[in-house]
SEDOBA-380179 format. One record per residue (C-alpha): residue in three letters; x, y, z. Coordinates in nm, 2 decimals. Example, Ala and Ser with C-alpha at 12.3 -4.5 7.8 and 13.67 -1.06 7.14 Angstrom:
Ala | 1.23 | -0.45 | 0.78
Ser | 1.37 | -0.11 | 0.71
//
This chain:
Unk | 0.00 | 0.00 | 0.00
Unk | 0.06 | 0.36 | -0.04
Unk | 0.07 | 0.68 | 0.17
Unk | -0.01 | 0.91 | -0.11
Unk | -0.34 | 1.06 | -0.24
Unk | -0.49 | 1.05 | -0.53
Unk | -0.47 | 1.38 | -0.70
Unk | -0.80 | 1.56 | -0.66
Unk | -0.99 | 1.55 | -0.99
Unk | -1.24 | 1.70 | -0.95
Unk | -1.09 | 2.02 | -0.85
Unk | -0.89 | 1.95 | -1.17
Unk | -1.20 | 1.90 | -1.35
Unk | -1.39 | 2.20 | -1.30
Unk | -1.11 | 2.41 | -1.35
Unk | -1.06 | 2.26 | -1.71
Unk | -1.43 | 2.33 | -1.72
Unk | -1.40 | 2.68 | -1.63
Unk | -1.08 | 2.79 | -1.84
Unk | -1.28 | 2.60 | -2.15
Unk | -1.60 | 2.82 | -2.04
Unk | -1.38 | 3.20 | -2.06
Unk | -1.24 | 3.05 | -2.41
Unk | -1.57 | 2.97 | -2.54
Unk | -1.73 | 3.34 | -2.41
Unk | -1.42 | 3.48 | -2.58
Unk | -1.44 | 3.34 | -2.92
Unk | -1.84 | 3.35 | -2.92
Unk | -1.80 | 3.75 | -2.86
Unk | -1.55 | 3.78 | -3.05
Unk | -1.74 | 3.60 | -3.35
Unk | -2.06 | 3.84 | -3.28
Unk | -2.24 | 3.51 | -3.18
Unk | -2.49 | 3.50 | -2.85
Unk | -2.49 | 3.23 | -2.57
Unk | -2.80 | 3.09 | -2.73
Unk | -2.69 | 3.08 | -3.09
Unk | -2.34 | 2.88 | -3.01
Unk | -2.56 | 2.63 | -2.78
Unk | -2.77 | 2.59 | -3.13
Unk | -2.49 | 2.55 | -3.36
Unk | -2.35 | 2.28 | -3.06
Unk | -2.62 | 2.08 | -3.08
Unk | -2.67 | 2.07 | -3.42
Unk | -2.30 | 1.94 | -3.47
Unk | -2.39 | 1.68 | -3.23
Unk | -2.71 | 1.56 | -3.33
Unk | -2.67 | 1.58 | -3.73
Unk | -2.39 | 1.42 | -3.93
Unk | -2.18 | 1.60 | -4.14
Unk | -2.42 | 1.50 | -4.48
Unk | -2.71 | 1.60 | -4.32
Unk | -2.60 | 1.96 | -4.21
Unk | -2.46 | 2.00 | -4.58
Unk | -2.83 | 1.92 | -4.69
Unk | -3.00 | 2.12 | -4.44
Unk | -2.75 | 2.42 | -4.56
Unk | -2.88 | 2.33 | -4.88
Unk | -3.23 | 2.37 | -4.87
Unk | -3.19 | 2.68 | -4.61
Unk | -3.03 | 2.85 | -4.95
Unk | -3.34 | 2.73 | -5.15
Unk | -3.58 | 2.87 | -4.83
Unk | -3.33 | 3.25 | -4.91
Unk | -3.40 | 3.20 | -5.29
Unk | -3.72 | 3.18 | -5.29
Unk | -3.79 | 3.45 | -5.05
Unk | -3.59 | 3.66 | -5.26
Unk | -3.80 | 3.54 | -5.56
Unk | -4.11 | 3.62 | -5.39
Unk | -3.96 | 3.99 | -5.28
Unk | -3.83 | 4.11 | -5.61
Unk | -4.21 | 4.02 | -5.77
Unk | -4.37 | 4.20 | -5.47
Unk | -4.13 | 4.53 | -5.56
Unk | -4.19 | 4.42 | -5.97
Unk | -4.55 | 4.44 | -5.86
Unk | -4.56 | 4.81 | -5.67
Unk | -4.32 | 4.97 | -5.95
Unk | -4.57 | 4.88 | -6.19
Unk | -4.82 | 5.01 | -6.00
Unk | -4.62 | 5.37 | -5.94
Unk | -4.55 | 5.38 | -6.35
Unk | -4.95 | 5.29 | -6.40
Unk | -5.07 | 5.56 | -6.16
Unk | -4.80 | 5.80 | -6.33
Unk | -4.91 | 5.76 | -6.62
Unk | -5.28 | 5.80 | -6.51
Unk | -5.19 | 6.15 | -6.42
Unk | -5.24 | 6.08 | -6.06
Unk | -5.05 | 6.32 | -5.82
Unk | -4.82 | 6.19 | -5.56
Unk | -4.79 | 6.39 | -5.27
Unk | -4.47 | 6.33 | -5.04
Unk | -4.46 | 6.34 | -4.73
Unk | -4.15 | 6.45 | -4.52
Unk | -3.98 | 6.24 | -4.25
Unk | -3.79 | 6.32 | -3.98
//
């Protein structure tokens, strides 16, 4: 048998825990990123293999496209009105803002 004790791991633990914690605040800050978004982006990584995110990437591009489709026919839409009341002769009246 020995004399000595173990060394304490748990002390040794948590302060692992807490320098990884002050590098992790640092580098989410310093990316702009909140608590809440990193824990997302963690848990995606965990859950979802790496095919999976590339697909779900993917089709959040096709979600951005086609909200940018259905935006630039909505402005198509009230520029065409503006030309058609223009050329109606209707007045526009502007109004100043602050």
């Amino acid at each position: 048998m020995t004399d000595q004790q173990p060394p304490d791991r748990t002390a040794e633990l948590e302060a692992r825990i807490a320098s990884l914690e002050r590098g992790r605040w640092r580098t989410t800050v310093d990316e702009g990123r909140s608590g809440i978004e990193t824990a997302f982006w963690a848990t995606v990584h965990t859950i979802f293999p790496e095919e999976a995110r590339k697909h779900l990437k993917v089709a959040g591009r096709e979600q951005l496209l086609a909200a940018r489709v259905y935006l630039d026919r909505w402005i198509a839409r009230l520029d065409e009105e503006e030309k058609e009341a223009e050329a109606n002769g209707r007045p526009h009246e502007k109004i100043e803002v602050e």
